[in-house]
VEXDREN-2710 file (C-alpha; in Angstrom, 1 decimal):
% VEXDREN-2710
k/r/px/py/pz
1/UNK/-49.1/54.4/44.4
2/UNK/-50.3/52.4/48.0
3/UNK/-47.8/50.3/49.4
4/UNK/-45.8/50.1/46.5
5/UNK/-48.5/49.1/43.6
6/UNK/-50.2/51.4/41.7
7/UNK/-53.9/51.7/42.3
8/UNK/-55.2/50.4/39.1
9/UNK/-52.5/47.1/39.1
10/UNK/-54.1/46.6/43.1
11/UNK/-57.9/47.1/42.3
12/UNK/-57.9/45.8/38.3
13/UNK/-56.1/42.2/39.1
14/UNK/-57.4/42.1/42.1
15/UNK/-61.1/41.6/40.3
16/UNK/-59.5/40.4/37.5
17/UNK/-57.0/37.4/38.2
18/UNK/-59.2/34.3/37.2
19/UNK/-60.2/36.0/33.5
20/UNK/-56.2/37.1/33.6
21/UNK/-54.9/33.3/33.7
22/UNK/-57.7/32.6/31.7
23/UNK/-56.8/34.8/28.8
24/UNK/-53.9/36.4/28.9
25/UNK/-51.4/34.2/26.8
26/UNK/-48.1/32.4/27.5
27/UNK/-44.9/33.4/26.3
28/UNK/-43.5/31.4/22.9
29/UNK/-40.4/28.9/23.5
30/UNK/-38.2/30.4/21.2
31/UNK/-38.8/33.9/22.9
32/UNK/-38.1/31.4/26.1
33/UNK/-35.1/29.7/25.0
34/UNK/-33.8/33.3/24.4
35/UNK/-34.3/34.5/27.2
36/UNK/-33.1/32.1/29.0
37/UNK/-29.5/32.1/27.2
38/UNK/-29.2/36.1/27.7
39/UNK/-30.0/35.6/31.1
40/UNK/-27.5/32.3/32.3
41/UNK/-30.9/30.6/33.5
42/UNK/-30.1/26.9/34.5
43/UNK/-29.6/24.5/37.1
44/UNK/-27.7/26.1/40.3
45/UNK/-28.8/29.8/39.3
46/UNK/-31.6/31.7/41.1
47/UNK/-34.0/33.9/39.5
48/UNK/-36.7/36.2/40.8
49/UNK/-39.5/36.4/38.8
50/UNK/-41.0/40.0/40.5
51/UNK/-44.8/41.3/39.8
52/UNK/-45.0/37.9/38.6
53/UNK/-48.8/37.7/38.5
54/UNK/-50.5/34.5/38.3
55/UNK/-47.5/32.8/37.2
56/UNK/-47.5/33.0/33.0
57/UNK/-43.6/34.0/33.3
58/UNK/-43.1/31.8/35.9
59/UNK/-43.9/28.4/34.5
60/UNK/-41.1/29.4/31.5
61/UNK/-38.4/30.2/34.1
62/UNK/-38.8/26.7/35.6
63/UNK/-38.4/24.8/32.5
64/UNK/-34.9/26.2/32.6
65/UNK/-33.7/24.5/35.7
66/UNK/-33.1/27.3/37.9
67/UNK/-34.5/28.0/41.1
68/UNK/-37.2/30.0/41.1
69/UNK/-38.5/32.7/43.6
70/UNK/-41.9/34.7/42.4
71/UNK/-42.6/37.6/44.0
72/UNK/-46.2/39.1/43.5
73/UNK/-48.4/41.7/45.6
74/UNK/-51.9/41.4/44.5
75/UNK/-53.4/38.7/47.3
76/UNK/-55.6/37.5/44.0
77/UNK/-52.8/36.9/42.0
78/UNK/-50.0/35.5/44.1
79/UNK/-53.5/33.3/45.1
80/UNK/-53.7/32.2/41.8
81/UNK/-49.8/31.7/41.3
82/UNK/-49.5/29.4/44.5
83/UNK/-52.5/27.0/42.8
84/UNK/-50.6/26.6/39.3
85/UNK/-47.2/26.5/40.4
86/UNK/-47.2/24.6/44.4
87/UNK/-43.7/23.7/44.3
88/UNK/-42.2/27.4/43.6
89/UNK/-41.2/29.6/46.0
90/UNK/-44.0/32.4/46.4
91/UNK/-43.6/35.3/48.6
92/UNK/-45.8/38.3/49.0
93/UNK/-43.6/41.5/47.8
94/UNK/-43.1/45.0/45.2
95/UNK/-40.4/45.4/43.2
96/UNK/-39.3/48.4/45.1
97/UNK/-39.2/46.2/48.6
98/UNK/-38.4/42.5/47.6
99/UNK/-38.7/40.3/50.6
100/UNK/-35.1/38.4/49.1
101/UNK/-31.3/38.7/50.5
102/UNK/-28.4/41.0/49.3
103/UNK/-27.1/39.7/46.4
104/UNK/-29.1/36.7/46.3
105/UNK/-30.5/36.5/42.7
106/UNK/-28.3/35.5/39.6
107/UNK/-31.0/36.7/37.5
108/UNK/-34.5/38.9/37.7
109/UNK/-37.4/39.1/35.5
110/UNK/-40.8/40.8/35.4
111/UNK/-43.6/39.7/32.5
112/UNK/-45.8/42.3/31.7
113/UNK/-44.8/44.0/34.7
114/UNK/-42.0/47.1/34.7
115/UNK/-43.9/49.7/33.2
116/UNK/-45.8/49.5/36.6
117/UNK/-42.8/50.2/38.6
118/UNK/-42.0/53.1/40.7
119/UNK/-38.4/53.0/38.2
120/UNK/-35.8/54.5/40.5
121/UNK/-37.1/53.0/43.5
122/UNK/-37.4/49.2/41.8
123/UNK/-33.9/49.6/40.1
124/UNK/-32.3/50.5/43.4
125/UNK/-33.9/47.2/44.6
126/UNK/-33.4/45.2/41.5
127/UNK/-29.1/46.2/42.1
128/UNK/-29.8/45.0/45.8
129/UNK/-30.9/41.9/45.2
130/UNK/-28.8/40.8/42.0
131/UNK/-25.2/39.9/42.7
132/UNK/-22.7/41.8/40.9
133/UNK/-22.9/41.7/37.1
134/UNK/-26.5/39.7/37.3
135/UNK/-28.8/39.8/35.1
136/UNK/-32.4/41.3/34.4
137/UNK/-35.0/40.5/31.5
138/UNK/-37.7/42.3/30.8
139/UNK/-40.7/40.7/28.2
140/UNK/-44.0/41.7/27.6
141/UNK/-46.5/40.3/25.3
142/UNK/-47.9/42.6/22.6
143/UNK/-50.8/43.1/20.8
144/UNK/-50.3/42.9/17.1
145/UNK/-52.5/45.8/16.1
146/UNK/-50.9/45.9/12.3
147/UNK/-54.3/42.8/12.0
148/UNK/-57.3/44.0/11.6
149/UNK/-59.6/43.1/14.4
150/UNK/-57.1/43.1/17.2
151/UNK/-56.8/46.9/16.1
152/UNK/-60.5/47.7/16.1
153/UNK/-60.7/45.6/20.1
154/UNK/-58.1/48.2/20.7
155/UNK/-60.1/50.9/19.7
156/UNK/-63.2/49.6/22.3
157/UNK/-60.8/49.9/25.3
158/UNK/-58.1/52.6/24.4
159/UNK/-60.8/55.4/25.9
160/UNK/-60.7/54.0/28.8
161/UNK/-57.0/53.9/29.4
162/UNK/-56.6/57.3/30.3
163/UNK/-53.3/57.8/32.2
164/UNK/-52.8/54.0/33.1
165/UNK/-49.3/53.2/32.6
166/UNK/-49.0/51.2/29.7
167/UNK/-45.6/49.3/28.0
168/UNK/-46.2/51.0/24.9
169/UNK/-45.9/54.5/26.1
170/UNK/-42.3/54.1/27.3
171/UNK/-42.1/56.2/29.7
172/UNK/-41.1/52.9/31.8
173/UNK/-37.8/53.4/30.1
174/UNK/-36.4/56.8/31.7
175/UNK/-35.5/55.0/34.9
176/UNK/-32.7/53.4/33.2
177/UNK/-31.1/56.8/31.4
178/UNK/-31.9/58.8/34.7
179/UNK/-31.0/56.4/37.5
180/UNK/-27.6/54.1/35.9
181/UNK/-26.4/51.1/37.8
182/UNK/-26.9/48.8/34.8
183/UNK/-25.3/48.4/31.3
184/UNK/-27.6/49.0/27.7
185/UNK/-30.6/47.6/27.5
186/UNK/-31.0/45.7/24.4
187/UNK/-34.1/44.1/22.7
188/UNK/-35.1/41.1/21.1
189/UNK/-38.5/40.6/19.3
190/UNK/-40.3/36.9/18.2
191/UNK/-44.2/37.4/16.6
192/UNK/-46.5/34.2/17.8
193/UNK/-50.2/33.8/18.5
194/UNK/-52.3/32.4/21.2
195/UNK/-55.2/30.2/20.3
196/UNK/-58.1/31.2/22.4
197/UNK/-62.1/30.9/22.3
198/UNK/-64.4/33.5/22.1
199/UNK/-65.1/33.9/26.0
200/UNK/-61.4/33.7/26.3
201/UNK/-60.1/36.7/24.1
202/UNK/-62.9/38.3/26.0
203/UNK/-61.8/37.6/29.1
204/UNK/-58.0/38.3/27.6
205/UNK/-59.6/42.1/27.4
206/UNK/-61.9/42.7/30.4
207/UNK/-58.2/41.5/32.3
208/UNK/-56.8/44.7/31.4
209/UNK/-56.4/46.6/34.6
210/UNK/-58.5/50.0/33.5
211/UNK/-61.2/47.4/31.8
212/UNK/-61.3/45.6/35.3
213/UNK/-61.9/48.6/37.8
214/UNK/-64.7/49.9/35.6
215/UNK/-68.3/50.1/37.4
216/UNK/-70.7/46.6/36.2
217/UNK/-73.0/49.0/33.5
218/UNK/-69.5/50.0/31.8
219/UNK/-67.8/46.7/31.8
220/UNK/-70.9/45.0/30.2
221/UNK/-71.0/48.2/27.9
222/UNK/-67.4/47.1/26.9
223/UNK/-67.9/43.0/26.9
224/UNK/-70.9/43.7/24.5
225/UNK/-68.6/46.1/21.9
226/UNK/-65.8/43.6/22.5
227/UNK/-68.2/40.6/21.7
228/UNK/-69.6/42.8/18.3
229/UNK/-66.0/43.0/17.0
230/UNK/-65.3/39.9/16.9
231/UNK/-69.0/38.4/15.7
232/UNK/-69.0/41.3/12.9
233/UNK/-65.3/40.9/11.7
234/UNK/-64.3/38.5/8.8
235/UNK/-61.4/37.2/10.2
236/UNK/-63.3/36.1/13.3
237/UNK/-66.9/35.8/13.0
238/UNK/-68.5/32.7/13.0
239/UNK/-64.9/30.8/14.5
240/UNK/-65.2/29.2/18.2
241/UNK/-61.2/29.6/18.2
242/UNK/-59.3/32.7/17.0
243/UNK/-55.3/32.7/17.0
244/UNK/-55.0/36.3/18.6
245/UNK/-51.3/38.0/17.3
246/UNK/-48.6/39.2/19.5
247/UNK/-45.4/40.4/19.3
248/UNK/-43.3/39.3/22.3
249/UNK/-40.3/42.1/23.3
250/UNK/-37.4/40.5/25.2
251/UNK/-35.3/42.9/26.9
252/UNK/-31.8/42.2/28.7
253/UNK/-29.0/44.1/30.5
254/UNK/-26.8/43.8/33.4
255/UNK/-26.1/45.0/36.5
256/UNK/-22.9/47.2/36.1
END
């Protein structure tokens, strides 16, 4: 950790922020409208959207009506999230030091974010800024790798990973056994798929923060086996557009 944000999260989306918004998907509107119930989002609530990145969770949280505050650290990112979204509230910030008030958040979210955390730290925060009994929601975007291909581009970058934290490993989740200060977390799952090109499902993979950070020779070793995949598979090759899978995880609890 520097300031806050794990090395990898700093120096990956840092290089990586304009292939990240390029192909890194949305989040589905029924996953949305969920969300949105389980948290009380509407008009006259506040939400802060934290490690919000170039704004994918962001846009969603708007629809609902509430006011929205995004807090991201990665200059390249929170760069990125002022161009998309000019009229919400940006503010440079970690999850374990969130420039907001006491008690000034109905609701807070992080997309594709917690597992980077320092836990303990961000929960303490997370309490801080929520008022009593608000709300926090948790969603990540998964890849499905029960389809074929998606499995194999898996297999191109999963040596690279090494001890990156990832969603899928959990550990993310000991902060809230160890730590307390909020009720059960439960979880919600919708499956949907993100139409992409070629270049773009590319870019969706050289985005991931260990792919990103890699020297030039390995990240063009890695484009090139990502690029084989998906001209050599039957499910893709030959197709300008692919529908890539994912499972989206809502999770939602409360601040006890």
């Amino acid at each position: 950790m520097t300031d806050g944000v794990h090395h990898l999260a700093r120096d990956g989306f840092a290089a990586a922020a304009d292939a990240y918004e390029r192909g890194r998907p949305g989040y589905p509107p029924d996953a949305v409208t969920f969300l949105a119930s389980a948290l009380g989002l509407q008009a006259g609530r506040v939400v802060v959207d934290v490690g919000a990145g170039t704004g994918k969770l962001t846009r969603a949280l708007v629809t609902t009506g509430a006011d929205v505050v995004a807090v991201e650290p990665v200059d390249a990112m929170r760069d990125r999230l002022a161009d998309e979204l000019p009229t919400v509230d940006v503010r440079d910030g970690t999850a374990e030091a969130m420039p907001v008030d006491d008690a000034a958040a109905d609701a807070v979210t992080a997309g594709q974010s917690f597992h980077w955390f320092d836990g303990p730290r961000a929960l303490a925060e997370l309490r801080r800024v929520l008022r009593p009994r608000g709300r926090l929601g948790l969603v990540w975007n998964v890849r499905d790798e029960s389809v074929g291909w998606v499995a194999r581009l898996s297999a191109v970058i999963e040596p690279y990973s090494k001890d990156a934290p990832r969603h899928a490993r959990g550990a993310w989740k000991r902060a809230f056994d160890e730590t307390g200060g909020f009720g059960r977390l439960r979880l919600r799952s919708f499956r949907h798929a993100s139409a992409l090109t070629v270049d773009q499902v590319v870019d969706r993979y050289l985005s991931i923060s260990f792919i990103a950070v890699l020297d030039e020779a390995e990240r063009v070793t890695v484009e090139a086996a990502i690029r084989d995949v998906l001209s050599s598979d039957p499910d893709t090759g030959g197709r300008v557009r692919v529908q890539h899978p994912y499972r989206t995880d809502v999770y939602w609890t409360q601040r006890s």
